[in-house]
Backbone bond lengths (Angstrom), bond angles and torsions (degrees), N, CA, C in turn:
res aa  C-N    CA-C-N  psi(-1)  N-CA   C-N-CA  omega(-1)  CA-C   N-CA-C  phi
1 X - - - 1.446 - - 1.529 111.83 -
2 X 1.201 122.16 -26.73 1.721 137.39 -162.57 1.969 83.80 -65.27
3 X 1.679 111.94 -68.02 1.544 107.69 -177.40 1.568 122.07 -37.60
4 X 1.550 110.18 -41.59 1.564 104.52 176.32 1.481 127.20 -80.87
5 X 1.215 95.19 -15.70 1.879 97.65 176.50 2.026 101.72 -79.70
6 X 1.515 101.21 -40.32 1.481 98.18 -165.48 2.198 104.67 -82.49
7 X 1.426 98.71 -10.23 1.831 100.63 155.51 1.663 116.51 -64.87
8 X 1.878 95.42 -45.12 1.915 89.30 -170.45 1.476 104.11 -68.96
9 X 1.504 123.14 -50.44 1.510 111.76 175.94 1.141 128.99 -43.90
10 X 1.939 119.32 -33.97 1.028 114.88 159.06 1.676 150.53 -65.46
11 X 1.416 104.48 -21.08 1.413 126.61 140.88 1.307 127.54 -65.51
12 X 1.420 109.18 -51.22 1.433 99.00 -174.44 1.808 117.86 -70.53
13 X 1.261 107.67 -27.50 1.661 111.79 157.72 1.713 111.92 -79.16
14 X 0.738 126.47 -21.68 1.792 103.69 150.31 1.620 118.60 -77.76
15 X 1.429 131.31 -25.01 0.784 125.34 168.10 1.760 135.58 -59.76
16 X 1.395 90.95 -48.56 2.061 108.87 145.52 1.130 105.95 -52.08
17 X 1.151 127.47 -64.18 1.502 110.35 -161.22 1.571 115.62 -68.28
18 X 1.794 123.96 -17.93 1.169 124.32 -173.02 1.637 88.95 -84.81
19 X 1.295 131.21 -44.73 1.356 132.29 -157.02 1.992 98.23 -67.58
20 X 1.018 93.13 -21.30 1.921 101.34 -176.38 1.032 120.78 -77.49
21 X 1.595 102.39 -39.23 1.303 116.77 -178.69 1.752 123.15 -66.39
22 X 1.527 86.91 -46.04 1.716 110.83 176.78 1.729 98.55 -58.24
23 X 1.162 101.50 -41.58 1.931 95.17 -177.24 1.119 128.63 -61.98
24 X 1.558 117.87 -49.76 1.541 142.79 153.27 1.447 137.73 -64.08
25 X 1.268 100.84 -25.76 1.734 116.07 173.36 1.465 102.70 -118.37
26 X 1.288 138.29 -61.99 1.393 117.73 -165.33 1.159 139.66 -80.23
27 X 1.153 123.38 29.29 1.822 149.73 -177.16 1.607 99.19 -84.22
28 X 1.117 133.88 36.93 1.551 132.32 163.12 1.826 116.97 -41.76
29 X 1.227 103.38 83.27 1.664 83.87 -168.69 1.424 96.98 -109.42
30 X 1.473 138.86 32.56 1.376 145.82 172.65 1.100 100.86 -69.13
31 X 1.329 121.62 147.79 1.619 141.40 -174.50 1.346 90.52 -76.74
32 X 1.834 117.83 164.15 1.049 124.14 -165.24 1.704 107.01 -94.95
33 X 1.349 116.22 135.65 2.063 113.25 179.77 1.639 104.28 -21.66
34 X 1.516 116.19 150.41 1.332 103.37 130.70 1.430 120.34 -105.03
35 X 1.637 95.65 131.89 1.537 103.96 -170.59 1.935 94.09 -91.10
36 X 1.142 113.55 -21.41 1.438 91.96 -155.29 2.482 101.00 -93.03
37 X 1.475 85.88 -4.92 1.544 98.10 178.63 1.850 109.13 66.86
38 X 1.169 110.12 46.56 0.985 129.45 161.95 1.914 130.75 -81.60
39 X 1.466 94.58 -43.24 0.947 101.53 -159.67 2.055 103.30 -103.17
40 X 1.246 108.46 126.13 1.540 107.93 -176.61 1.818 104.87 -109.50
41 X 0.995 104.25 29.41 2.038 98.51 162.20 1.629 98.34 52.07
42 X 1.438 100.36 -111.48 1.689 97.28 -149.17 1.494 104.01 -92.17
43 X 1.496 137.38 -9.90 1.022 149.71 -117.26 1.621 92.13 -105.74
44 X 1.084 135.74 156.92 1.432 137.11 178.32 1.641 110.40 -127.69
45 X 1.253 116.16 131.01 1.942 124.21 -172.93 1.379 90.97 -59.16
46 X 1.155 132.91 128.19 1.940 123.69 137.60 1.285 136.26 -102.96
47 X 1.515 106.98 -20.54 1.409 128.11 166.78 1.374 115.83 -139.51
48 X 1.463 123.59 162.48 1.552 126.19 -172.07 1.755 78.43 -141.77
49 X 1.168 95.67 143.39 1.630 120.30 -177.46 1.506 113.35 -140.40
50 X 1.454 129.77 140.81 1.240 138.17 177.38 1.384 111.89 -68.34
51 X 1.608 120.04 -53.96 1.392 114.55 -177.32 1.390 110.18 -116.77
52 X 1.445 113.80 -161.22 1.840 108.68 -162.10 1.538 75.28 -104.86
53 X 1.286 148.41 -55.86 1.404 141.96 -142.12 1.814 103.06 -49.72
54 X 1.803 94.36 -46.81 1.619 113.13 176.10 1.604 119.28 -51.38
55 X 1.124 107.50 -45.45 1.751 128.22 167.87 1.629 115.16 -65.03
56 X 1.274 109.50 -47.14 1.524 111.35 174.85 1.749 105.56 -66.98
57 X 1.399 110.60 -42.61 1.625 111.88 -177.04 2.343 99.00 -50.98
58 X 1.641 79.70 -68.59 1.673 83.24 -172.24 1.821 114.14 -40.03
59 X 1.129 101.66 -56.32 1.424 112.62 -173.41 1.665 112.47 -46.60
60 X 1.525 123.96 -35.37 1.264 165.28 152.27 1.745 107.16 -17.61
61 X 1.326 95.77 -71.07 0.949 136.10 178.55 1.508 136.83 -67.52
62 X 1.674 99.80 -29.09 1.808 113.52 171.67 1.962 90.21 -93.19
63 X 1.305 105.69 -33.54 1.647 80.74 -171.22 1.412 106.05 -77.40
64 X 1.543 119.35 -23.97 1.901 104.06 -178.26 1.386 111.57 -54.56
65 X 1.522 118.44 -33.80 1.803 126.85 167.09 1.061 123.24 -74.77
66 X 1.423 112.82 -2.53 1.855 109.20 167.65 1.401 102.42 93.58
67 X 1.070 124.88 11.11 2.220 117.49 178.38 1.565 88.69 -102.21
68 X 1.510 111.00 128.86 1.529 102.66 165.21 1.243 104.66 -90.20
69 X 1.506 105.37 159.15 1.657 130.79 -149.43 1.338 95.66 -161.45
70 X 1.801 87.70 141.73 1.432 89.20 172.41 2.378 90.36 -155.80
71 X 1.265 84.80 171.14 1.986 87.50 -175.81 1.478 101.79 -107.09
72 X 1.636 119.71 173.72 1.265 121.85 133.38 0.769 137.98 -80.74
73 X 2.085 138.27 173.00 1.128 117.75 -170.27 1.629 129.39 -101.21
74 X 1.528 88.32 7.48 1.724 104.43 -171.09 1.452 101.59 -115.27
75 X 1.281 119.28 147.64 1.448 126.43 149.56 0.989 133.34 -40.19
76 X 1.345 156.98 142.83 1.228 95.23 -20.58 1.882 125.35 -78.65
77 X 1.225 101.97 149.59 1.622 89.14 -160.69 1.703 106.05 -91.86
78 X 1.699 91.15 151.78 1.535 87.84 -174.06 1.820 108.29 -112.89
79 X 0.874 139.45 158.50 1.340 149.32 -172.48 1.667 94.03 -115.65
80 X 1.513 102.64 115.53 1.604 98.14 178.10 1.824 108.15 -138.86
81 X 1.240 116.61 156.26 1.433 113.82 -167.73 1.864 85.77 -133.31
82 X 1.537 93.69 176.91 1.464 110.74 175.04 1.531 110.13 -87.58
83 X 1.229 114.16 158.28 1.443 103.43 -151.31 1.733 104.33 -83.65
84 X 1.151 116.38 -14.03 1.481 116.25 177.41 1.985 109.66 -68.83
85 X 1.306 104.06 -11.48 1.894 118.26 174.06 1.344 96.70 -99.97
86 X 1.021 148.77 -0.05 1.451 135.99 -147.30 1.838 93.65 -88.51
87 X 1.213 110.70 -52.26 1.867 109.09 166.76 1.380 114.43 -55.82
88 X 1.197 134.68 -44.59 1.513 131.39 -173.54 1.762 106.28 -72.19
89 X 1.476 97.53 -47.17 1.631 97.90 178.43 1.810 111.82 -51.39
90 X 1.375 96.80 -43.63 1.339 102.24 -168.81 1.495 108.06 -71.05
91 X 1.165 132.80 -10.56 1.729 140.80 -168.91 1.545 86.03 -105.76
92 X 1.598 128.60 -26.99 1.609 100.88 -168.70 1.535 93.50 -101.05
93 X 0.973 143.79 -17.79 1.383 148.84 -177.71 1.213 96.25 -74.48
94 X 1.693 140.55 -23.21 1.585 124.80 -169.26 1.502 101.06 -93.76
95 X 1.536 107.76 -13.54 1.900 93.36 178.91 1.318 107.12 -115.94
């Protein structure tokens, strides 16, 4: 009888420990990748450009004025800032 009592303790303490684990570790509530690079989080579009040279110029151009900027990596490329730059970008991009 000693083997079957010292099997259930041995289950039943992996079983706590899996049920603990799941409580403390398995709560994954992170949004899912973007695989397809669609999606830019906080960042706001201000310009859409045909090539990257055009995007590297603009982008160039918001940081000599102090708005950080950054592009995408596909065509057509977009020039996007955080939305608290989104007025300044848009005033340095018109001259």
């Amino acid at each position: 009888m000693t083997a079957i009592y010292q099997t259930a303790i041995v289950f039943g303490v992996l079983g706590l420990l899996a049920l603990a684990l799941r409580y403390f570790v398995g709560n994954d509530k992170r949004p899912v990748p973007d695989w397809d690079g669609t999606d830019f989080g906080l960042l706001s579009e201000v310009a859409v450009v045909p090539t990257e040279e055009a995007a590297n110029v603009l982008v160039r151009k918001l940081k000599a004025n102090g708005v950080r900027a950054t592009r995408s990596r596909n065509a057509p490329y977009q020039v996007m800032v955080f939305p608290a730059d989104v007025a300044n970008a848009k005033l340095v991009l018109k001259t």
